[in-house]
DRENKE-433973 format. One record per residue (C-alpha): residue number from 1; x, y, z. Coordinates in steps of 0.001 Angstrom, whole numbers, plus 524288, in hexadecimal, padded with zeros to 5 digits. Last residue first. Layout:
// residues N
NUM_X_Y_Z
...
END
This chain:
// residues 217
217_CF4B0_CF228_32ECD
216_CFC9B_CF3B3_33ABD
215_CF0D0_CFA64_34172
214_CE71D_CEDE3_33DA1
213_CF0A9_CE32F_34305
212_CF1C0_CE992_34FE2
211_CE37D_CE47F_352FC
210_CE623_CD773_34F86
209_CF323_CD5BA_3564E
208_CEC8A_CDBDD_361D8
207_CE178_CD24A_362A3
206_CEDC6_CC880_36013
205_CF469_CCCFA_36BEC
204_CEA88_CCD36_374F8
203_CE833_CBF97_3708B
202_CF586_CBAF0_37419
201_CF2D6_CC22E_3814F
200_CF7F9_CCE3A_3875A
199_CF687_CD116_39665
198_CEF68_CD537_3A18F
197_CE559_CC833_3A458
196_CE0A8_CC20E_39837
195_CD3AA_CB7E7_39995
194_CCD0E_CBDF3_38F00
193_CD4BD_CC77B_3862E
192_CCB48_CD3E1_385F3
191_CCC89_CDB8C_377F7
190_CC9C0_CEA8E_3758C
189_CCBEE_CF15F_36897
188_CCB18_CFD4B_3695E
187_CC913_D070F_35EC5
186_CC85C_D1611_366CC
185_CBADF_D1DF9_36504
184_CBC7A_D2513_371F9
183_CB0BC_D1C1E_377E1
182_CB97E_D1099_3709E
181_CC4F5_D149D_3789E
180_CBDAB_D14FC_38816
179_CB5E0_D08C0_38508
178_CC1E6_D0076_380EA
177_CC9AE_D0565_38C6F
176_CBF00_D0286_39639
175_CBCB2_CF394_390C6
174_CCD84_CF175_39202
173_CCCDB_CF73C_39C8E
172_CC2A8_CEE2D_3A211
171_CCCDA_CE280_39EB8
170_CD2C8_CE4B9_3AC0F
169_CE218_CEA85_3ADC3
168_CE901_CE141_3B611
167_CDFED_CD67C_3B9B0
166_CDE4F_CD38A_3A919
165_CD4B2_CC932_3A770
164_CCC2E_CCED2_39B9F
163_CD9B9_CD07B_39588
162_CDAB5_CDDD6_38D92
161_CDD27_CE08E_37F88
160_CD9CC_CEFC9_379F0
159_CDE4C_CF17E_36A39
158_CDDF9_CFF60_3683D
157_CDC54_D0821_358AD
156_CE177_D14FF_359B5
155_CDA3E_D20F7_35C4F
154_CE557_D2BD5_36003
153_CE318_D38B2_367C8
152_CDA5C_D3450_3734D
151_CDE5C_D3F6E_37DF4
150_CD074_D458F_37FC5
149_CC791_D3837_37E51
148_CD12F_D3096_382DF
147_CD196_D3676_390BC
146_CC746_D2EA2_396E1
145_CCE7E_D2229_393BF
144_CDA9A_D2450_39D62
143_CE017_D194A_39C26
142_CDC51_D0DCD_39220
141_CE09B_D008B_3998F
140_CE778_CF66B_3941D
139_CE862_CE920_392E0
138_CEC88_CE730_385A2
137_CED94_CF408_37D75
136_CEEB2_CF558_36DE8
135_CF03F_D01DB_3699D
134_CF1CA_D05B8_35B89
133_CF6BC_D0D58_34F59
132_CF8D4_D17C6_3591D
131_CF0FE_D221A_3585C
130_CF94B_D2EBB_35437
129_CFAFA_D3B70_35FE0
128_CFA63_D2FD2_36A71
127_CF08D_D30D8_372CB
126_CE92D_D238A_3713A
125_CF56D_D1C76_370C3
124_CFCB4_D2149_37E1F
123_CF16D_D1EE3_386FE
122_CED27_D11AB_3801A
121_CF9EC_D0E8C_37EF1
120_CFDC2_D12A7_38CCC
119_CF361_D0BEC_393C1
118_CF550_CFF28_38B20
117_D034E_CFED9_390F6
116_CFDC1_CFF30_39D3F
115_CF771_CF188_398BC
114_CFE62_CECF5_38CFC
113_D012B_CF756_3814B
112_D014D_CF7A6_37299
111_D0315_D0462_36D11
110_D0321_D0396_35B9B
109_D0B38_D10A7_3576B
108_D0A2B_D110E_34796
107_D009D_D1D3A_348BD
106_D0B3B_D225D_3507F
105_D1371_D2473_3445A
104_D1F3E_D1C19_3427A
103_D2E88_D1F26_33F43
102_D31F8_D15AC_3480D
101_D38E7_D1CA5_353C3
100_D2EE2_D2862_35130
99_D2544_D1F3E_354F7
98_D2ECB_D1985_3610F
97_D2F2F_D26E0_36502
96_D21AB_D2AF7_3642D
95_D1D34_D208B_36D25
94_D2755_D2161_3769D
93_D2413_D2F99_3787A
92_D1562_D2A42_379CC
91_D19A2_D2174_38351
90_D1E6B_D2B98_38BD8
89_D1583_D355A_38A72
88_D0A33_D2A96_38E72
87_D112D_D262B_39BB6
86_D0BEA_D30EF_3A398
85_CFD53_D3298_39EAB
84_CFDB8_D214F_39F84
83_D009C_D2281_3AD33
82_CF83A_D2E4C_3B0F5
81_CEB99_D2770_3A971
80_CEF5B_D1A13_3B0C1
79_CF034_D208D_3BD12
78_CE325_D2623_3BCDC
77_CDD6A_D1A8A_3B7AF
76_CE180_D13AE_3C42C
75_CECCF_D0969_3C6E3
74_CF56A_D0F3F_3CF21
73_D00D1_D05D7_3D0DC
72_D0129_D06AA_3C0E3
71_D0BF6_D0EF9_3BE83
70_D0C41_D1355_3B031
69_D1212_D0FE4_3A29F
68_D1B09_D05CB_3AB36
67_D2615_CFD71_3A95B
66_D2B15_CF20C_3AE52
65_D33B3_CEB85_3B909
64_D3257_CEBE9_3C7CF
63_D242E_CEDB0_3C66E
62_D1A72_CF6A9_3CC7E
61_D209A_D033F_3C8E0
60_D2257_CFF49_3BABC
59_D2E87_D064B_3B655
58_D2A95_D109D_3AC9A
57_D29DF_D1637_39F70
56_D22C9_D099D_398F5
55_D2CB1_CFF99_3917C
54_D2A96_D033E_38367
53_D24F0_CF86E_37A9C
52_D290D_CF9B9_36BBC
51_D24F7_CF31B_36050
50_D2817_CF7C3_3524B
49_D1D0E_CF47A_3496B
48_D1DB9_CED6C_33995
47_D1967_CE0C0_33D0F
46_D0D55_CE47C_345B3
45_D054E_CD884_343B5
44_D0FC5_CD172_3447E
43_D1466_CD7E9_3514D
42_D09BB_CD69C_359B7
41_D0EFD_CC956_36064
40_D1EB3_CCDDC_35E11
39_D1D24_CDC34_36158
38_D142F_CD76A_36E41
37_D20AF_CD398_37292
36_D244E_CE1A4_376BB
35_D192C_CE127_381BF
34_D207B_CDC55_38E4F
33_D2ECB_CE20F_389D5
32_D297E_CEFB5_38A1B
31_D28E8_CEF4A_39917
30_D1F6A_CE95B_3A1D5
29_D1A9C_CEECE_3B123
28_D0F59_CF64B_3AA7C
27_D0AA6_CF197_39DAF
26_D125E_CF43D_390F2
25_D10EA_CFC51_38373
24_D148C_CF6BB_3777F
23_D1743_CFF71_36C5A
22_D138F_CFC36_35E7D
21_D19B4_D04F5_35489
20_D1634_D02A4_3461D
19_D1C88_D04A6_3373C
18_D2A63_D0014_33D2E
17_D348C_D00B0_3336B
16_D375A_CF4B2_32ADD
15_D35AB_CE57F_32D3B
14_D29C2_CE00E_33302
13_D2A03_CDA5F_34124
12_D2CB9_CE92C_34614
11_D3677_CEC99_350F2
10_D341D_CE862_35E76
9_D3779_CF1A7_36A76
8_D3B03_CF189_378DE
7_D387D_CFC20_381AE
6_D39ED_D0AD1_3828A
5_D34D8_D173A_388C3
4_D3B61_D248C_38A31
3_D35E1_D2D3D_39478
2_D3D02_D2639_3A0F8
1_D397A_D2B25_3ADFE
END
C-alpha cells in the first residue's frame, strides 16, 4: 500500500508564488486527470492558486483502471464511515505537504471534490487543525454526520451541487447533508441542477465560480 499520493498539477494563472492551494479530489474509478481541468474553468477567479489533483491511494477494485478513496462494492453508511476513517491520514499527509510545498497556511487550502471525492473533503476539511478557505462538493455525500458535533474542528464556508437526476448517488443527500451542517451551525450553500444525472455542469461550475470568488477576495 502506497502512503505517498500524487497526481497532476497546474501552477497559478497570475504570475508570482502561489498565495492559494486548490486540490481536486476524484470520484471512484477516475484518477487526478478527470478533475485537473477544472484549473482552467475556475481558474480566473482563482488567478493566484496552485492546482493539484492526487490520484486516490488505491486501484479501483471494480475497474480495470482508476483509483479509489474507498471500495464501494458495499455500499452502506457503515462502509462509507470505515472508508473515509482509512483514507483520511493519507490525504491529510498530502495535504500538509503540498502546503509546506508552497509556503501556504491551511487557511489558503480550498478542497474541491466530485462524488467520493466529496466524502473525503467534507471528511478531511471539517477536521482539519485550520478551516480551509473552502469546500466546494458536487455530488457528494456527507459521511458520518452524527459525529460532527464531537470531531467538527474547522467552520469553513461549503458550496453543495447535486443533479436532481443523479441514479448514482440521489439528490436526497444532498437535502440530508445540508440539514445535518446547518443544525451544527456550518454555511452551506446547497444548489440542485435540474435535469443533471452524476456529474458537473457548465452551471455547476459558475455557482462555484461565484461562490469561490468571495474566499479569493
Amino acid at each position: 500500500m502506497s502512503t505517498i499520493l500524487s497526481g497532476p498539477r497546474r501552477p497559478p494563472l497570475a504570475e508570482g508564488p502561489a498565495r492559494q492551494l486548490v486540490v481536486l479530489l476524484h470520484g471512484v474509478g477516475a484518477d487526478g486527470e478527470d478533475l485537473i481541468d477544472l484549473a482552467g474553468a475556475l481558474g480566473p477567479v482563482l488567478p493566484h492558486a496552485a492546482w493539484v489533483a492526487p490520484n486516490a491511494p488505491w486501484p479501483c477494485d471494480m475497474a480495470p483502471h482508476g483509483h479509489q478513496w474507498f471500495s464501494v462494492q458495499t455500499r452502506t453508511a457503515a462502509s462509507r464511515a470505515a472508508g473515509v476513517d482509512r483514507a483520511a491520514p493519507l490525504l491529510n499527509a498530502f495535504l500538509d505537504a503540498e502546503l509546506a510545498r508552497h509556503g501556504l497556511d491551511g487557511s489558503q487550502l480550498i478542497l474541491i471534490g466530485f462524488s467520493q471525492g466529496t466524502m473525503m473533503a467534507l471528511h478531511v476539511g471539517l477536521r482539519r487543525p485550520v478551516a480551509p478557505a473552502a469546500i466546494v462538493g458536487f455530488s457528494g455525500v456527507l459521511v458520518a454526520p452524527e459525529r460532527l458535533a464531537a470531531e467538527a474542528t474547522a467552520r469553513p464556508p461549503i458550496l453543495l451541487v447535486h443533479g436532481d437526476a443523479d441514479a448514482v448517488l440521489s439528490v436526497d443527500f444532498l437535502d440530508a447533508a445540508t440539514g445535518a451542517l446547518k443544525a451544527e451551525g456550518f454555511a452551506v450553500t446547497a444548489v440542485r441542477r435540474p435535469g443533471l444525472g452524476h456529474g458537473i455542469d457548465q452551471a455547476g461550475l459558475a455557482e462555484a465560480a461565484r461562490f469561490l470568488a468571495t474566499p479569493a477576495t
